[in-house]
C-alpha positions in Angstrom: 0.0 0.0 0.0 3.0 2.2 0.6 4.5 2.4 -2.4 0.9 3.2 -4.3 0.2 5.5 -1.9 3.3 7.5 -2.8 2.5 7.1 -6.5 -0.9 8.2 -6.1 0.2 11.3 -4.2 3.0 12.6 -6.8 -0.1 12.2 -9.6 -2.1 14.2 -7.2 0.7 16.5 -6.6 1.5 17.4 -10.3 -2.6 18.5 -10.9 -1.5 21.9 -10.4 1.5 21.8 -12.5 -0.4 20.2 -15.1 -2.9 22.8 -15.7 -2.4 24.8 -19.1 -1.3 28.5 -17.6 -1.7 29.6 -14.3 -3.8 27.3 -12.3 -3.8 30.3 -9.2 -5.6 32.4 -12.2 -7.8 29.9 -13.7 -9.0 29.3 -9.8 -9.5 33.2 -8.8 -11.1 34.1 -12.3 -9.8 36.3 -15.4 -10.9 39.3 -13.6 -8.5 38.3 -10.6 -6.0 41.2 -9.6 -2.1 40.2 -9.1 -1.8 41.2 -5.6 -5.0 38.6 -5.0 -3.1 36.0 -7.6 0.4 36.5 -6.1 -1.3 36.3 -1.8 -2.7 32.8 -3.4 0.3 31.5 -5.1 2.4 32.5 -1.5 -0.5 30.9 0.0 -0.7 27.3 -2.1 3.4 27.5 -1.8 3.5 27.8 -5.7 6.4 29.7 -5.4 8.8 27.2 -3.4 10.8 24.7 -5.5 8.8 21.7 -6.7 10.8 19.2 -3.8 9.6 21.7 -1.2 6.3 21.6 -2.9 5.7 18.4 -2.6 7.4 17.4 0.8 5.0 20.3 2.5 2.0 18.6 0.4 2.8 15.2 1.8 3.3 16.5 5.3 0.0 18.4 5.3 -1.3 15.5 4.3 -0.2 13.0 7.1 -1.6 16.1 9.4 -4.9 15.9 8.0 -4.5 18.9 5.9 -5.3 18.9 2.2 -5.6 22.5 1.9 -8.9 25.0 1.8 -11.6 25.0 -1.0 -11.6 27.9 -3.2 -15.1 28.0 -4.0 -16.8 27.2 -0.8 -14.3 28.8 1.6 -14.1 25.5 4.0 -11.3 23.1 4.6 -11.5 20.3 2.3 -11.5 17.7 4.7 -14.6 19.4 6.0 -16.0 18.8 2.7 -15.3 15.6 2.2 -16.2 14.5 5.7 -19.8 16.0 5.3 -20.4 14.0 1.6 -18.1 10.8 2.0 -21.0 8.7 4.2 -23.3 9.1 1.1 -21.1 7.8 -1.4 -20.2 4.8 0.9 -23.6 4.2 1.6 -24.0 4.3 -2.0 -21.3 1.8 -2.6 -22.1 -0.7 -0.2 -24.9 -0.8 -1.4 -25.2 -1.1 -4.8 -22.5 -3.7 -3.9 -25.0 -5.5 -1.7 -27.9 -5.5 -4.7 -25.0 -7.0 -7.1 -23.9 -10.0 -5.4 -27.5 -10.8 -4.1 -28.5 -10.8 -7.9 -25.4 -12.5 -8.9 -24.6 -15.4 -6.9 -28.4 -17.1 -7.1 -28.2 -16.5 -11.0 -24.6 -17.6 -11.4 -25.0 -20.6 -9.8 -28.6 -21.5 -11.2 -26.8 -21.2 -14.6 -23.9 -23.1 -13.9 -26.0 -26.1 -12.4 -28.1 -25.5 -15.6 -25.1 -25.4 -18.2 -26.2 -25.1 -21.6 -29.4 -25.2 -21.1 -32.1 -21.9 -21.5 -31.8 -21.0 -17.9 -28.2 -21.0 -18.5 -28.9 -18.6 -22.0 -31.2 -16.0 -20.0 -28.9 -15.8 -16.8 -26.0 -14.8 -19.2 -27.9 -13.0 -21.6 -28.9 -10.8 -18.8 -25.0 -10.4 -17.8 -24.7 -9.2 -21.5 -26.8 -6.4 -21.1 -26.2 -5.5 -17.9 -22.6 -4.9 -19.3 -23.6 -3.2 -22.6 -25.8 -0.2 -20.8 -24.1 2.7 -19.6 -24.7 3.8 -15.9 -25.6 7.1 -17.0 -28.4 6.1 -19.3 -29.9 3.5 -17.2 -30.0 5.8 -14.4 -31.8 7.8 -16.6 -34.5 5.3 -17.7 -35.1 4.3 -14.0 -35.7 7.9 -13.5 -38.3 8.6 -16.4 -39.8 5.1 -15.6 -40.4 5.0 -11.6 -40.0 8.9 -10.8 -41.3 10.4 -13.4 -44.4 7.9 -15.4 -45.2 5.9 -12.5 -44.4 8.1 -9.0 -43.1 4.5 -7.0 -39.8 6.1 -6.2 -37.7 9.8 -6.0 -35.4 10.7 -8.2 -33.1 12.9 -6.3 -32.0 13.4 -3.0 -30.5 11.5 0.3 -32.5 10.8 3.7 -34.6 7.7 3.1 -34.2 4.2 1.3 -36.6 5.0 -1.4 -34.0 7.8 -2.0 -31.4 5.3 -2.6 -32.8 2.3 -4.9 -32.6 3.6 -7.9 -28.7 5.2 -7.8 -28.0 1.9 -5.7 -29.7 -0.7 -8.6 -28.0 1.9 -11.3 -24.6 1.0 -9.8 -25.2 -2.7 -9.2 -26.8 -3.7 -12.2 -23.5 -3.4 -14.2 -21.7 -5.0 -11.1 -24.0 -8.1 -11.2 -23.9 -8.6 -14.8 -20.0 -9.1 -14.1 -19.9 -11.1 -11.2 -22.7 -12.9 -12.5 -20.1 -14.7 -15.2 -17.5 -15.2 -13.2 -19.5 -16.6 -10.3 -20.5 -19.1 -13.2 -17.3 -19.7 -14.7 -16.1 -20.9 -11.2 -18.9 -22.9 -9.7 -18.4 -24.8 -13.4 -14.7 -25.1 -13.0 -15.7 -26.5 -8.8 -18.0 -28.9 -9.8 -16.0 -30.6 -12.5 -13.5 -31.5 -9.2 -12.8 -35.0 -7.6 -13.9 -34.1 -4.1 -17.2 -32.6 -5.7 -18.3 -36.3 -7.2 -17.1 -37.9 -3.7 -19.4 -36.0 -1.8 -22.2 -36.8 -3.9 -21.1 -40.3 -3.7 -21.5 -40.0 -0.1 -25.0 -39.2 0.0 -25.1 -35.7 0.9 -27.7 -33.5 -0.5 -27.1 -31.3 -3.8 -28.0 -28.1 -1.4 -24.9 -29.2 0.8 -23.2 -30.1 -2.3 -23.3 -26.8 -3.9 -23.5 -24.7 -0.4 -20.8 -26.1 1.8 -18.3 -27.8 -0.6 -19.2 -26.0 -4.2 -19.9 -22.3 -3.9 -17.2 -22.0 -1.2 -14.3 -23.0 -3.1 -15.9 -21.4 -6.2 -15.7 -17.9 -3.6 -11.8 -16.9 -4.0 -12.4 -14.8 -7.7 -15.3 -13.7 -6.6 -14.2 -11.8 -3.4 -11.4 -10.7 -5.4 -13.7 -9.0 -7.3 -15.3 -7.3 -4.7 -12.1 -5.2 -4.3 -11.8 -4.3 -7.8 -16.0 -3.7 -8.1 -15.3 -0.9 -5.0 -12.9 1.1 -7.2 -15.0 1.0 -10.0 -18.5 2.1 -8.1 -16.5 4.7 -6.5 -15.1 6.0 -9.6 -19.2 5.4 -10.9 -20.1 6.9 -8.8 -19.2 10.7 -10.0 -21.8 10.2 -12.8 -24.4 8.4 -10.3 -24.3 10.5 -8.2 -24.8 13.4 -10.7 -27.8 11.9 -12.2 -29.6 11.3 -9.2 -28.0 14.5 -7.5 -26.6 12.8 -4.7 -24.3 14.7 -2.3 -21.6 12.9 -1.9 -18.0 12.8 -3.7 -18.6 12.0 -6.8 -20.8 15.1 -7.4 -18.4 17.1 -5.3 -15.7 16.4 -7.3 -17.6 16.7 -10.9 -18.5 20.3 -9.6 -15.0 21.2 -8.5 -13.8 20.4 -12.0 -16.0 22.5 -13.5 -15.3 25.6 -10.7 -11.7 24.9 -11.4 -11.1 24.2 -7.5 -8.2 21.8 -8.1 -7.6 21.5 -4.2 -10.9 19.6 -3.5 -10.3 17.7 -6.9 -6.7 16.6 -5.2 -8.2 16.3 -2.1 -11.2 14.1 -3.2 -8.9 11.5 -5.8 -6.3 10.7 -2.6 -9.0 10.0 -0.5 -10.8 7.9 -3.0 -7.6 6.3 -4.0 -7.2 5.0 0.0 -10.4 3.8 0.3 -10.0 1.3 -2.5 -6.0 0.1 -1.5 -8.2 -0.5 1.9 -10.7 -2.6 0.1 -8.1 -4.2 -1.4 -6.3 -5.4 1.7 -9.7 -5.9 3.5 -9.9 -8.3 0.6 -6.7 -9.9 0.7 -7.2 -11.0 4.3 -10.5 -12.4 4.1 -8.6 -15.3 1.5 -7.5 -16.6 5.2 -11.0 -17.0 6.0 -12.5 -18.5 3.2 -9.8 -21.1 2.3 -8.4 -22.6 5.3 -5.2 -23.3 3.0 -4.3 -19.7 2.8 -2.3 -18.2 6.0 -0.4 -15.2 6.4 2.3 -15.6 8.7 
């Protein structure tokens, strides 16, 4: 994690050197003075040599510092503390929603290889994966917000507030997971100790349950890890079609109001939060697969 974390920061570092121009004037405005450009650039440190530059970055960092927003005149950690719950929320989830579609369906159609359950569980994985997040979002919001009232389309406070982001993020997720939750349960079932326990008169649902699916498991919880970094980075369209406050919106807006420090701000904290999923993931191996220890 170390080593990333240090990559991801010098890539976080270098936005501001690798804006076109003057990114103090592109921040302040064309109509900015130069005292008001030249206080800002003394300010950010723009002025100290790049080393400097980025060993007072890092430091602030580690201190919980990542600087002030330009635009809404609050620290950005404030910021990011006030919208991060949503977008977790939002992740967890639309996680949730994926796996519960994808493991009954991936194992139904693995059971029921080659058969037409087998063709309708992966034709729904096919266009699950084909439809953009950003258009489906928008045809759950015309269908159950807009022509039949079931469900809002905007906002945070209440569950009915979150289905439709939460199934627009998990529907690509489960048409994913669904194949490869397939692809293992068929390569499982095709093992020695499979046949044996059959042989030994234990029922299919122990079968499948106890011996099958949690063998098949390892790919798939691997997958969970690299699902989070993809819903989070999702979720900066999600959360702009649904108008969700959390960091995906926050960061789209900054963009757009040129406030690189929440943008740098925003990407490093997103960027920790999946090398956390990642070794969250990495550790649960030991649980699942009594074989795997980390000693």
């Amino acid at each position: 994690m170390i080593p990333v974390m240090i990559g991801v920061s010098i890539i976080v570092f270098s936005f501001m050197h690798l804006t076109p121009g003057d990114p103090v004037q592109i921040m302040l405005g064309e109509y900015a003075q130069p005292a008001e450009i030249e206080a800002m650039r003394e300010k950010l440190g723009l002025n100290d040599p790049l080393p400097l530059q980025y060993w007072n970055f890092v430091r602030n960092v580690l201190q919980g510092d990542l600087g002030d927003s330009i635009y809404y005149q609050q620290p950005v950690l404030t910021l990011i503390r006030q919208r991060i719950k949503h977008t977790f929320i939002l992740s967890l989830t639309s996680l949730f929603i994926s796996y519960l579609i994808a493991f009954p369906i991936g194992i139904i159609s693995a059971l029921k290889r080659n058969t037409w359950i087998d063709d309708l569980g992966m034709s729904f994985a096919l266009l699950g994966v084909s439809m953009p997040n950003f258009w489906l979002g928008m045809m759950l919001i015309l269908l159950f917000s807009l022509k039949w009232g079931l469900l809002p389309a905007t906002g945070v406070g209440s569950w009915q507030q979150l289905v439709l982001p939460a199934v627009t993020l998990g529907t690509s997720g489960a048409a994913l997971t669904t194949r490869l939750v397939r692809s293992s349960m068929l390569e499982v079932i095709g093992h020695d100790y499979i046949r044996t326990a059959r042989a030994k008169g234990l029922s299919e649902w122990k079968v499948i349950t106890k011996h099958a699916f949690r063998n098949a498991l390892i790919p798939v919880v691997t997958m969970i890890g690299i699902r989070l970094g993809f819903i989070l980075g999702g979720s900066v369209i999600t959360e702009k079609v649904f108008a969700r406050p959390g960091m995906g919106r926050l960061i789209v807006d900054s963009i757009f109001r040129r406030d690189y420090l929440v943008v740098q701000g925003v990407t490093l904290i997103i960027a920790f939060s999946i090398l956390v999923a990642n070794l969250c993931v990495d550790l649960l191996y030991g649980l699942i697969d009594p074989k795997i220890r980390y000693e």
